[in-house]
C-alpha positions as CSV (number, residue, x, y, z in Angstrom):
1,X,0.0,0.0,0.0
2,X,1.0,3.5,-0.8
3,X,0.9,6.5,1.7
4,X,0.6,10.5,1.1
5,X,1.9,13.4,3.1
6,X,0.0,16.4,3.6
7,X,0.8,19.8,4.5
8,X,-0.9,23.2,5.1
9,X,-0.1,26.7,6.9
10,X,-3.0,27.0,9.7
11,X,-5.1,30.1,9.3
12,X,-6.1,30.3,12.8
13,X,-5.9,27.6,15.6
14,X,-8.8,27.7,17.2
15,X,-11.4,25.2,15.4
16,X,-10.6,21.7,14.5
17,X,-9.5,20.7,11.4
18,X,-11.2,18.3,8.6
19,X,-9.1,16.2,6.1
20,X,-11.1,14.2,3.5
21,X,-10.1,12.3,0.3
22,X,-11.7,10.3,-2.0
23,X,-10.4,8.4,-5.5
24,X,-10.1,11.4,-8.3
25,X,-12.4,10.1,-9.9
26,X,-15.2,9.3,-7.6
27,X,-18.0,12.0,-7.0
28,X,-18.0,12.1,-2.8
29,X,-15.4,12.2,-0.8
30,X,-15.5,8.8,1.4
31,X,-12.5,9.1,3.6
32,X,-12.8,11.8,6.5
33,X,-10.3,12.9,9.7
34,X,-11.2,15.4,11.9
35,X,-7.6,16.8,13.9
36,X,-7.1,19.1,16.7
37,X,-7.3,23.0,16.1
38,X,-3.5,23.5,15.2
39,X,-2.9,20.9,13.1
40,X,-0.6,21.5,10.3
41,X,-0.2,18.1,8.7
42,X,-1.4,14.6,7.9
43,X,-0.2,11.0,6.9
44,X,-2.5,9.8,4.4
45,X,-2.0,5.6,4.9
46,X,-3.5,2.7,3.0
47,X,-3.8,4.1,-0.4
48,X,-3.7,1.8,-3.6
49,X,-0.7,2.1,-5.4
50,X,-0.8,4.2,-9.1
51,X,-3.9,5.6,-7.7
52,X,-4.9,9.5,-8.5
53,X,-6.4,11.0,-5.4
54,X,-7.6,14.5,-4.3
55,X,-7.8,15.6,-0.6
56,X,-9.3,18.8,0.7
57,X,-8.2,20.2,4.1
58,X,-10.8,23.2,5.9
59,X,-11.7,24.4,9.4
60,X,-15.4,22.8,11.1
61,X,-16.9,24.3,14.2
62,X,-17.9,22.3,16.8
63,X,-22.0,21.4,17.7
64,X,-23.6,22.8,17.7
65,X,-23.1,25.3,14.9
66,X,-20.5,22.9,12.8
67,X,-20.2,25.8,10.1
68,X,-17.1,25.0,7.7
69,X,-14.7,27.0,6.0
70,X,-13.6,27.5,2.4
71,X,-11.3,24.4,1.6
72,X,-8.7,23.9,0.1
73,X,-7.7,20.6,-2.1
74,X,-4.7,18.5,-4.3
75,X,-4.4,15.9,-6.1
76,X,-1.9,13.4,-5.8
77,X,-1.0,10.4,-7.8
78,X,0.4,7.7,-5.7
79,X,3.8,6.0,-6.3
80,X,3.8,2.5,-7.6
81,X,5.2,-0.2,-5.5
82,X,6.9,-1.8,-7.9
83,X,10.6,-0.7,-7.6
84,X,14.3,-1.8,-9.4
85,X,17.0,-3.2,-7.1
86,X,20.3,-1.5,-7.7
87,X,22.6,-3.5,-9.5
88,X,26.1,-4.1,-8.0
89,X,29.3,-2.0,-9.6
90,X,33.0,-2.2,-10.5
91,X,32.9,-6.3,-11.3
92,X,36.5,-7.4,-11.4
93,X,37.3,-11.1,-12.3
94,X,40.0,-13.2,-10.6
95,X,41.9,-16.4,-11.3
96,X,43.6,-18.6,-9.1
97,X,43.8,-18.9,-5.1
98,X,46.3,-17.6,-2.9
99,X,49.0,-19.6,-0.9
100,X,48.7,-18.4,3.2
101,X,52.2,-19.0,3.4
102,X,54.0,-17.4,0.3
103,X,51.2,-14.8,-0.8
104,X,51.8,-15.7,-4.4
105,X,48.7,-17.0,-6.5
106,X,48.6,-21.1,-7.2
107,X,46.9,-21.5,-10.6
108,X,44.3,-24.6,-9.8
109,X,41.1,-23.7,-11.4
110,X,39.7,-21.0,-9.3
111,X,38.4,-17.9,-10.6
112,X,35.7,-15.3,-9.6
113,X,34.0,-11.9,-9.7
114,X,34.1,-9.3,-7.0
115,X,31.4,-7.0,-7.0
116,X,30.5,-4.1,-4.3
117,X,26.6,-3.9,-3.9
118,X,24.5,-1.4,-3.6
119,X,21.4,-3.3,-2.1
120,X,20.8,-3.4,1.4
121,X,19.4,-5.7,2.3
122,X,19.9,-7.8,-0.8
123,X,21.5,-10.5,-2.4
124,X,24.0,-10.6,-5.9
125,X,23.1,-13.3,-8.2
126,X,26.2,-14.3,-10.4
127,X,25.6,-16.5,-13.5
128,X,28.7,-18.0,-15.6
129,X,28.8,-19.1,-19.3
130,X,31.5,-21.3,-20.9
131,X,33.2,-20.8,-24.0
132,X,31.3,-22.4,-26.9
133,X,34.6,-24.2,-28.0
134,X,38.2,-23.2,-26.9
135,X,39.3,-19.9,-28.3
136,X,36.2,-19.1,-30.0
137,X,35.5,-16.3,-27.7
138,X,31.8,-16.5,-28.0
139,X,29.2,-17.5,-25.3
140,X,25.4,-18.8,-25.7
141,X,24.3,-19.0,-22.6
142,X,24.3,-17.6,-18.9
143,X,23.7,-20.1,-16.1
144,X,23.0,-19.6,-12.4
145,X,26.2,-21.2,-10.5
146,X,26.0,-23.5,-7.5
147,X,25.7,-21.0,-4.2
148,X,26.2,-18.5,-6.6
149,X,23.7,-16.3,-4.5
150,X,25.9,-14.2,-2.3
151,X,24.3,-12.1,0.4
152,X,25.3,-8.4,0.4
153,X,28.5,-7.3,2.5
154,X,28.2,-3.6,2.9
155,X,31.3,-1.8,3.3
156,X,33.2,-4.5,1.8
157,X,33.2,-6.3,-1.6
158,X,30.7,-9.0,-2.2
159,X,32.6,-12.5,-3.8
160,X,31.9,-15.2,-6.0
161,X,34.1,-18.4,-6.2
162,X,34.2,-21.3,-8.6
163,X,36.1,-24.1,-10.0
164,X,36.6,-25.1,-13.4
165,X,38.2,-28.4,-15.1
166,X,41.5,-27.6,-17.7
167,X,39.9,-28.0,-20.8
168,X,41.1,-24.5,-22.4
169,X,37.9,-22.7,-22.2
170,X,37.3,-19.3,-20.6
171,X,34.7,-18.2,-18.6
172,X,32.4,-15.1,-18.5
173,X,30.7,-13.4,-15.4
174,X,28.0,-11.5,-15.1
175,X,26.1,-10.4,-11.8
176,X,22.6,-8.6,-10.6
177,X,21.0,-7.9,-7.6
178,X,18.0,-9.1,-5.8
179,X,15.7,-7.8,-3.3
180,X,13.0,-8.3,-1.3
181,X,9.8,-6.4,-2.9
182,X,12.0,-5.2,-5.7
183,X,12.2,-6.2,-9.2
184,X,15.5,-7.4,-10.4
185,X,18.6,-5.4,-11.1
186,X,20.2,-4.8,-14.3
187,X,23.3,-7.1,-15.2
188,X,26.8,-5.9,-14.8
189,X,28.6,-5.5,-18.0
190,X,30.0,-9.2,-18.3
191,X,33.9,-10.2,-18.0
192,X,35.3,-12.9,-19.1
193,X,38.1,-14.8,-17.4
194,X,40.9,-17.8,-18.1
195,X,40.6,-19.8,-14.8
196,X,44.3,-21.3,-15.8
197,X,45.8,-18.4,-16.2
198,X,46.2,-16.2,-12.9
199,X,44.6,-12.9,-12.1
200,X,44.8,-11.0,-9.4
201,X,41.7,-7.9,-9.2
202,X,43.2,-4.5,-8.8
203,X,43.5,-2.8,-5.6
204,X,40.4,-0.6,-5.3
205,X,39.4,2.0,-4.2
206,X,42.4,4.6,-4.7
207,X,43.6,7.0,-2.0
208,X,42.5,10.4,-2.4
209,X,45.8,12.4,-2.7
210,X,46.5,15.6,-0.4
211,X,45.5,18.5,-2.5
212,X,47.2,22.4,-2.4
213,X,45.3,25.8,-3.6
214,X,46.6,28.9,-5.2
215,X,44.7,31.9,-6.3
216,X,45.0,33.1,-10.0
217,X,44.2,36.6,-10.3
218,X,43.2,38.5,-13.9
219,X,46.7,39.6,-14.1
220,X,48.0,35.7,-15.0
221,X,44.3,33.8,-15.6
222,X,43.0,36.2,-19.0
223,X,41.5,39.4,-18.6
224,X,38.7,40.0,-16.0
225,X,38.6,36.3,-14.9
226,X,39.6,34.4,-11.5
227,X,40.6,31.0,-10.6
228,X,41.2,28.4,-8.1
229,X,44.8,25.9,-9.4
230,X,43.9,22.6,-7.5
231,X,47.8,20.9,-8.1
232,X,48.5,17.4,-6.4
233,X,50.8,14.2,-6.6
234,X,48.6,12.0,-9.4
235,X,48.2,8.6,-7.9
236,X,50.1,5.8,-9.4
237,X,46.7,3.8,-9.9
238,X,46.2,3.2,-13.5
239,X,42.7,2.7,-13.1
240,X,42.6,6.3,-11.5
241,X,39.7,8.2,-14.4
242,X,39.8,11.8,-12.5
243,X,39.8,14.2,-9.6
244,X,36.4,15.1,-8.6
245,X,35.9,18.4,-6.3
246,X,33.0,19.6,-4.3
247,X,32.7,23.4,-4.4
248,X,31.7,26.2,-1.3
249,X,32.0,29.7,-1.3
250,X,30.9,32.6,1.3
251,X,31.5,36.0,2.1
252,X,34.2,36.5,4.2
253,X,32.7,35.9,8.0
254,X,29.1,34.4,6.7
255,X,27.9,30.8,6.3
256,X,28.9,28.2,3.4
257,X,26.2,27.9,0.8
258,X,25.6,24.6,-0.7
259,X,27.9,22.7,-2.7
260,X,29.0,22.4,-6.5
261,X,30.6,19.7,-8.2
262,X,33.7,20.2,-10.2
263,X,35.2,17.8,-12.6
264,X,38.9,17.7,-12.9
265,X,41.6,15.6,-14.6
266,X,43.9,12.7,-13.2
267,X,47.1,13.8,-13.5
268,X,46.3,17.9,-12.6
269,X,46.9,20.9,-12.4
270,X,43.3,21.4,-12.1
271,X,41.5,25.1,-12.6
272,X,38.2,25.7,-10.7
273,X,36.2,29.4,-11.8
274,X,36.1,31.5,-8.6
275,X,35.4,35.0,-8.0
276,X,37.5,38.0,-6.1
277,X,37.2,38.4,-2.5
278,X,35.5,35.3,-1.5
279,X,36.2,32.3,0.5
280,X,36.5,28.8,-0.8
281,X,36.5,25.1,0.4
282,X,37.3,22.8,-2.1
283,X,37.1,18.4,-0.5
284,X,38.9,16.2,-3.6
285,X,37.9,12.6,-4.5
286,X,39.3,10.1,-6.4
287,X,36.7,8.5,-9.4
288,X,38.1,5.5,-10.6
289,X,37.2,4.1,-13.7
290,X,33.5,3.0,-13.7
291,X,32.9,6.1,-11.9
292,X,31.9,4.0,-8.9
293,X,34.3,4.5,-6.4
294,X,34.6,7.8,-5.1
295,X,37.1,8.1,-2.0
296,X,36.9,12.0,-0.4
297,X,40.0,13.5,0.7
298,X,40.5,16.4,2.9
299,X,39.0,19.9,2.7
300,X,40.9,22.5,1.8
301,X,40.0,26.7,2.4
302,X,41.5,29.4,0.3
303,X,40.7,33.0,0.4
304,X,40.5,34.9,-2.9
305,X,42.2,38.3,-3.1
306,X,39.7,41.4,-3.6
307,X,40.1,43.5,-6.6
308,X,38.6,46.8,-7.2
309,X,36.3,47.3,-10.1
310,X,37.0,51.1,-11.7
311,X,35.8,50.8,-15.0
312,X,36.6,54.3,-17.1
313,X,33.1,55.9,-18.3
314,X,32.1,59.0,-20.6
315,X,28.8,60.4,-21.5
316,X,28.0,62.7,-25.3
317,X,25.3,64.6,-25.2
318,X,22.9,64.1,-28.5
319,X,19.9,65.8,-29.1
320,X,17.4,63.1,-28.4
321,X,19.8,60.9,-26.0
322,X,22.7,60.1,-24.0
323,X,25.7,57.8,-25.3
324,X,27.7,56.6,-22.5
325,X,31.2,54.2,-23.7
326,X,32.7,51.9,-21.3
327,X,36.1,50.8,-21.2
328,X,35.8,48.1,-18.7
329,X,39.3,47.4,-16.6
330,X,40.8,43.9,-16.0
331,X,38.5,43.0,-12.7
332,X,34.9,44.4,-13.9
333,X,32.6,41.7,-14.6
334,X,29.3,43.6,-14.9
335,X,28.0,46.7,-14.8
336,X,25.0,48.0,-13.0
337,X,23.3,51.4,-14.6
338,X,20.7,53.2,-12.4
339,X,19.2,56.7,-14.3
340,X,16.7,59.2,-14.1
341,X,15.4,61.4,-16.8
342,X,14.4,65.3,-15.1
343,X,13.5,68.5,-16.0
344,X,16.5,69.9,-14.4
345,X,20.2,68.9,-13.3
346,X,19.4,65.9,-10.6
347,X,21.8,67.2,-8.1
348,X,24.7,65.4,-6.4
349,X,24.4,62.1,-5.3
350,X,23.8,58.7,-7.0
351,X,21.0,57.7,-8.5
352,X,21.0,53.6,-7.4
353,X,17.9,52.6,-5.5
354,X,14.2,52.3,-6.8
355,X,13.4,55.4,-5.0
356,X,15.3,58.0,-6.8
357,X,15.9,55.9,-10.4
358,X,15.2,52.8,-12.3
359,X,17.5,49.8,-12.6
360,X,18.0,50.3,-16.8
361,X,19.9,47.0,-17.2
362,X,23.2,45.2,-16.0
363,X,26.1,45.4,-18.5
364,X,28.2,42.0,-18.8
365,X,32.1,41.8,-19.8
366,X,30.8,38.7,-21.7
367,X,28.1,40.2,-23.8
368,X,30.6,42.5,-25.4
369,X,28.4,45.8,-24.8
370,X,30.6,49.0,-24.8
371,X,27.7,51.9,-25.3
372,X,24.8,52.6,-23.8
373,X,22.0,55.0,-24.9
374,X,19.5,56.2,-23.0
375,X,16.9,58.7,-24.2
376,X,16.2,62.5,-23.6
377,X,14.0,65.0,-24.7
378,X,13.1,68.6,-24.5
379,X,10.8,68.0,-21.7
380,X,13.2,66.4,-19.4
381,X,17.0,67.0,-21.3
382,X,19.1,66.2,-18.0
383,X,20.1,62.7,-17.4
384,X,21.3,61.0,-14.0
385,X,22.5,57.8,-14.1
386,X,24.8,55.6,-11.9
387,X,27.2,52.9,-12.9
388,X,28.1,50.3,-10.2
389,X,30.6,48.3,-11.9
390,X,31.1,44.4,-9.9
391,X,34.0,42.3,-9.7
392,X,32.4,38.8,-9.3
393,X,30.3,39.7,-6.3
394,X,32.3,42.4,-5.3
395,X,31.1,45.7,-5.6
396,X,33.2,48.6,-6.3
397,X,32.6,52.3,-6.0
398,X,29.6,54.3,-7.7
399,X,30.2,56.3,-11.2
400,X,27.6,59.0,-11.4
401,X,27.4,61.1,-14.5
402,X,24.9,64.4,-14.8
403,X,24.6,65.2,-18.4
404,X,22.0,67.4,-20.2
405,X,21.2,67.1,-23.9
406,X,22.3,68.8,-27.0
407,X,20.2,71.1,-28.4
408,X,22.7,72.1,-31.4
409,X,23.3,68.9,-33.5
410,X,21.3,67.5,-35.7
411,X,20.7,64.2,-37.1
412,X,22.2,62.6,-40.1
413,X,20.7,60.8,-42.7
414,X,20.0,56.9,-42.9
415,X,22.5,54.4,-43.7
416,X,22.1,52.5,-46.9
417,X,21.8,48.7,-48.1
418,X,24.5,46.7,-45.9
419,X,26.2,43.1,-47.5
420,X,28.5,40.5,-46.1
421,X,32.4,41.3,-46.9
422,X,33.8,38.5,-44.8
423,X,33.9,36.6,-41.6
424,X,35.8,33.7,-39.7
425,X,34.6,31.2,-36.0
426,X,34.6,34.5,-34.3
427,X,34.6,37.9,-36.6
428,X,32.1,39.3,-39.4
429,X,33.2,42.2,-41.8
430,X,29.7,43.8,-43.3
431,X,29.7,46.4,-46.0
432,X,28.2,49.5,-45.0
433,X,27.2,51.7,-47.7
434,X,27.4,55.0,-46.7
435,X,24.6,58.3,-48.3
436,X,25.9,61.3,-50.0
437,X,25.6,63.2,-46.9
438,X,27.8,61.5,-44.8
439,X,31.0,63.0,-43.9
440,X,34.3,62.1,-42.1
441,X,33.4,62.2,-38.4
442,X,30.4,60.9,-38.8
443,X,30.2,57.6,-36.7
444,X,28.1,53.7,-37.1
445,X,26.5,52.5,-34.6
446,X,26.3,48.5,-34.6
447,X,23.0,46.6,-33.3
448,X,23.6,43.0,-33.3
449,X,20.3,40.7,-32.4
450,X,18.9,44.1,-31.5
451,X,21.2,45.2,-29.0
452,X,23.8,47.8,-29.2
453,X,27.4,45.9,-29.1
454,X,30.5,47.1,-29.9
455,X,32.2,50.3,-30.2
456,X,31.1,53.1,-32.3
457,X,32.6,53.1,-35.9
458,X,33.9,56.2,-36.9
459,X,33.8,57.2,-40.9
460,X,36.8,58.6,-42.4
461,X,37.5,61.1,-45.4
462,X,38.5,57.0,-47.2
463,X,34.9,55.9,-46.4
464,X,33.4,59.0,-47.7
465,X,35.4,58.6,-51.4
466,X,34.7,55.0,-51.3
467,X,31.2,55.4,-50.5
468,X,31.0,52.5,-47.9
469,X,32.8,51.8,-44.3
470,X,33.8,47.9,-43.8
471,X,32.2,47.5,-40.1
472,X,33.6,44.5,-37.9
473,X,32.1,42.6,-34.5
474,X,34.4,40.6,-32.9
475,X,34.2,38.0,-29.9
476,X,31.5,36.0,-32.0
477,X,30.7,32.2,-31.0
478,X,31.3,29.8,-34.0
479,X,28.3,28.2,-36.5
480,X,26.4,30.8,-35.0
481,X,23.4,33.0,-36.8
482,X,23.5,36.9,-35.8
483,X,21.5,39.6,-37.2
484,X,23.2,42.6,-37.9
485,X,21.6,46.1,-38.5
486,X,23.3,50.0,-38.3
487,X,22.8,53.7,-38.0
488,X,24.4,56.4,-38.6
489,X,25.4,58.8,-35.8
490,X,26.1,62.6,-35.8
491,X,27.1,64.5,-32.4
492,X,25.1,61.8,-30.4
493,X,22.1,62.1,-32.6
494,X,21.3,58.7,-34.4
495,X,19.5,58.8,-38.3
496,X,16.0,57.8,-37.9
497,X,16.0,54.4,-39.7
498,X,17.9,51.0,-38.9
499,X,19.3,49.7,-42.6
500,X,17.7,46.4,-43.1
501,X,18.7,43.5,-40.8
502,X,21.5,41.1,-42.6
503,X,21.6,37.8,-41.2
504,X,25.2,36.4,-41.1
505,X,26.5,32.8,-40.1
506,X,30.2,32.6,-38.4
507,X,32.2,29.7,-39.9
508,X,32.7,26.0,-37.9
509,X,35.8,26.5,-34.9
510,X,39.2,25.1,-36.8
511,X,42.5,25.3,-34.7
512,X,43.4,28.2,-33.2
513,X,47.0,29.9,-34.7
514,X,50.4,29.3,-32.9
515,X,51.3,32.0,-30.7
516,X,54.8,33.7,-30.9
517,X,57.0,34.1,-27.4
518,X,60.0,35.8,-26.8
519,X,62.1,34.9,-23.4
520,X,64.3,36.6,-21.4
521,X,65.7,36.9,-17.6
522,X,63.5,38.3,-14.6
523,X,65.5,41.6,-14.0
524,X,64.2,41.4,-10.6
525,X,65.0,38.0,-9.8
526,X,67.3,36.4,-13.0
527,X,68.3,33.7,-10.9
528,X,64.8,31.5,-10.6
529,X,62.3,33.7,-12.9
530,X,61.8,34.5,-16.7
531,X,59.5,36.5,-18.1
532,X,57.6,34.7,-21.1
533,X,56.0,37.1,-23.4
534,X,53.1,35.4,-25.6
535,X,52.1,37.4,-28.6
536,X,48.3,35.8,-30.2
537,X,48.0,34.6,-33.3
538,X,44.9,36.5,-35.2
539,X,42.6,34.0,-35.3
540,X,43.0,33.8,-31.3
541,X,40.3,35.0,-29.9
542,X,40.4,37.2,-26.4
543,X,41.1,35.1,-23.3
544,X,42.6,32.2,-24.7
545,X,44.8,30.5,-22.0
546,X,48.5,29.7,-23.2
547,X,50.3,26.4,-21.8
548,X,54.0,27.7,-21.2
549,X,56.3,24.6,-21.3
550,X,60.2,24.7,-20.4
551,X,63.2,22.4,-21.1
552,X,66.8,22.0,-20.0
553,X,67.8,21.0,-23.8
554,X,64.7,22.4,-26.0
555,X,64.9,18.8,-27.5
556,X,62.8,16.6,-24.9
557,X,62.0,16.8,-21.3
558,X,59.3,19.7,-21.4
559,X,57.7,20.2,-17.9
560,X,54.5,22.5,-18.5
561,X,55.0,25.5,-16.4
562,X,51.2,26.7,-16.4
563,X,48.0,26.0,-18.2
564,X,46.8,29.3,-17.6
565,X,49.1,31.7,-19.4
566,X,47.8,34.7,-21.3
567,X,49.0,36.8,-24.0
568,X,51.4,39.4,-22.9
569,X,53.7,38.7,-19.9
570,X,53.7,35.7,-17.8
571,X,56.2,35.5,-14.6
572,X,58.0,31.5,-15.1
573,X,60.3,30.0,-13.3
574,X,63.8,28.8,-14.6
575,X,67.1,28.2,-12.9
576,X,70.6,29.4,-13.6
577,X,71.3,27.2,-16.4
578,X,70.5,27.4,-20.1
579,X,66.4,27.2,-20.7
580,X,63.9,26.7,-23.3
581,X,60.6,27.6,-23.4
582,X,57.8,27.0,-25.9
583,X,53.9,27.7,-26.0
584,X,50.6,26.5,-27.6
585,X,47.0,28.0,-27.6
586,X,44.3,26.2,-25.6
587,X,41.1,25.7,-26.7
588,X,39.0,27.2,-23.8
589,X,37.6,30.2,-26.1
590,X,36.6,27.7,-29.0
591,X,38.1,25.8,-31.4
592,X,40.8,23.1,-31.1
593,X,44.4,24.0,-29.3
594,X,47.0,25.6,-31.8
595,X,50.4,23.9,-32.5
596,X,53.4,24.9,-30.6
597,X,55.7,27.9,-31.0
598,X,58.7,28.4,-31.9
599,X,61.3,27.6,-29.1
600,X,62.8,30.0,-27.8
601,X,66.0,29.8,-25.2
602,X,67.7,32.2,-22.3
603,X,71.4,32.4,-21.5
604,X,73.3,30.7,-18.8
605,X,73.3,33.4,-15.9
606,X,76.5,34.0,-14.4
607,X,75.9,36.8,-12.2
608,X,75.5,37.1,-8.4
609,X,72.0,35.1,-6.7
């Protein structure tokens, strides 16, 4: 039988309460309760299984007036009984028995599968088949084995033993789980075994190694990102698949928040996304390889380094709006932008709460947005509006522009027809023809899927003579449709008509292009650090990691100094001798990794350490 559980917030507790419940679809309600004023819940027993049911919960007086309230019902469809055992994981076969005395394994016909169960309580059936004929590696038919039903040992593996005569045919294995009121478990993926030729099953699980932390900041990790680099000693366990982490963050001082899960590699270092300023406990398991057996390590806290956000913002008065450009710093993720449209100058102060402005929208590093326009008119030509730019979750300080409109400019004409002139995984070049009445100074505005994004496009006296500008958006995702659409812009003030929308398709992700480096000795420290300068190749887009790699001959040995390199400088360390150094692209922006650079080497140092 199946059972409900009912719940209800009391709106006074004073009169008792009525619970009744009939079969959904039955007219009248034949089951009734009455509970004590107060009540707040109810157990529901006895129900058929796979059965709809609605209940209705209200207040009844007591004789003698027995008035009743509004009530109010659900319906509920109950669970079946009929439930799956789970099947037993990571089946490893064995052959041969071991000798007390020596340890070593004395091939005699014995073999086996270990299993570990998952069915408590419960009971692994294992069933053998023999080789059709010897060496012909198939197998018609699986056969329950003489106490070949094992009960479950939890906490330990669960083991199967047979004999078999020497007449050169292998055995294969396979295993499920039964249970009491449960319908049989799935099979374990079937092994098959030589019982003459010994096998020992692998140790298992695998020790979860001792893991260290280390903040990377923007300045080393790609422009405006963060990240936690997990490095350990990589078990010698082949069977090892992964690292596994489980993820909390606070505020420094407050309470954990629940945890993520983070999948890493076997061999590490491992990068985890993080965010400035907060706090972070990261617990390590091993996975093996049937993703069974996890074994937890030890948690580990790290403390993120705050960073400032100060993105640089200007405002340009138009006549029928404001256009504000952002030039976002390294540790500004997004962008807040509180305004108010007046009659007269706002006054000092910020304008950031719903009481004094509206929340316009929330500007993301991601989304590539670099302008902002918000209207004005000759009602109400003054603008206030606040920018609170974020680092992560960190907040830093308020950017308040007062700016009134211009009532000198006015606006240009439209754009007109716009065409495709090329475009790669992450670019597209349209062909903006331009009017006769555009001139040099005049600016494009771009509006991909509808949105502002990009800078502004200013025409030159070229464009003019040509007759068209050759407009590019950048920091596109690959074998993706955009719409583009423009207008032209004059002073601030925009031409009244988009052109016509041009749909446009970015070509498949190929390999990313080979960066260039150049080497040379930290002046600072030329003893134990080089600076490694990685120049991008053009079709990298912005943010792609670098993997910096070193050698003490430039022919073999490289040790991979970081996964997390970016273009420009990167701090490595090197010793006094000779060194090589070499780089590829990684493909965390798209695409496939590059190939390498070309190596490049620094000097024996024979000055003072």
């Amino acid at each position: 039988m199946s059972a409900v559980d009912l719940a209800w917030t009391a709106g006074e507790t004073t009169t008792p309460v009525v619970v009744q419940w009939k079969e959904t679809a039955d007219t009248l309600y034949d089951h009734e309760v009455t509970l004590p004023a107060g009540s707040t819940r109810y157990r529901v027993r006895g129900l058929e299984p796979d059965t709809s049911y609605t209940f209705r919960v209200f207040y009844r007086e007591q004789a003698p007036w027995a008035g009743e309230s509004t009530a109010i019902t659900a319906t509920v469809t109950t669970e079946s009984t009929a439930r799956t055992a789970s099947a037993p994981v990571n089946p490893r076969i064995f052959a041969g028995s071991i000798d007390p005395t020596t340890g070593g394994t004395v091939v005699d016909g014995t073999y086996g599968l270990e299993v570990t169960a998952k069915e408590f309580p419960g009971f692994t059936v294992f069933e053998v088949a023999v080789e059709d004929s010897a060496g012909s590696d198939t197998y018609t038919t699986y056969n329950p084995v003489p106490r070949g039903t094992i009960q479950n040992v939890q906490g330990a593996r669960t083991t199967w033993r047979g004999l078999a005569p020497n007449d050169g045919k292998r055995r294969s294995i396979r295993a499920k789980a039964i249970a009491p009121g449960k319908d049989d478990s799935d099979y374990t993926p079937v092994v098959d075994v030589d019982p003459y030729t010994a096998t020992r099953p692998k140790d298992y699980p695998i020790t979860c190694p001792t893991i260290t932390l280390a903040a990377v900041t923007a300045m080393s990790a790609g422009v405006g990102s963060a990240y936690i680099r997990v490095s350990f000693t990589a078990p010698s366990a082949t069977w090892l698949a992964e690292m596994r982490y489980s993820v909390r963050f606070k505020e420094p001082g407050g309470d954990y928040g629940a945890a993520t899960t983070v999948r890493g590699t076997a061999t590490g270092p491992d990068l985890i996304p993080a965010q400035y300023g907060l706090v972070y406990e990261v617990t390590p398991s091993t996975v093996t390889s049937d993703g069974e057996a996890i074994t937890e390590g030890t948690a580990t806290e790290i403390t993120m380094p705050g960073v400032g956000a100060e993105p640089t913002i200007t405002a340009t008065a138009g006549s029928s709006s404001i256009e504000y450009d952002i030039a976002y710093d390294a540790p500004t993720t997004s962008i807040e932008v509180w305004s108010v449209q007046t009659a007269s100058d706002p006054g000092a102060g910020t304008q950031e709460n719903a009481s004094s402005a509206t929340l316009v929208t929330t500007l993301r590093r991601e989304d590539g947005r670099t302008s902002l326009s918000l209207a004005v008119d000759s009602t109400n030509p003054w603008r206030g509006t606040t920018f609170i730019p974020y680092a992560g979750v960190q907040r830093g300080d308020a950017i308040t522009l007062h700016t009134e409109r211009d009532t000198s400019a006015s606006a240009p004409a439209d754009l007109g027809t716009v065409t495709n002139s090329s475009k790669t995984s992450t670019t597209v070049t349209n062909k903006v023809n331009l009017a006769g009445s555009h001139v040099a100074g005049d600016q494009i505005e771009t509006y991909r899927d509808g949105v502002v994004s990009g800078s502004l496009y200013s025409i030159t006296s070229t464009n003019v003579t040509n007759g068209y500008a050759l407009v590019t958006s950048t920091g596109l995702v690959a074998s993706t449709s955009y719409s583009f659409k423009y207008k032209a812009v004059r002073d601030g003030v925009r031409s009244a008509n988009y052109t016509t929308p041009l749909s446009v398709t970015t070509n498949s992700a190929g390999a990313l292009d080979a960066p260039t480096i150049a080497a040379d000795r930290d002046g600072s420290d030329p003893c134990g650090t080089a600076i490694v300068t990685v120049t991008k190749g053009s079709n990298n887009p912005s943010g792609t990691l670098y993997r910096i790699e070193s050698s003490a001959t430039g022919t073999g040995g490289w040790v991979v100094q970081t996964s997390a390199g970016v273009a420009g400088a990167n701090t490595i360390a090197c010793t006094e001798d000779e060194t090589f150094f070499r780089a590829l692209a990684l493909a965390n922006t798209g695409g496939t990794q590059s190939a390498y650079s070309t190596t490049k080497s620094i000097d024996d140092y024979s000055g003072p350490c």
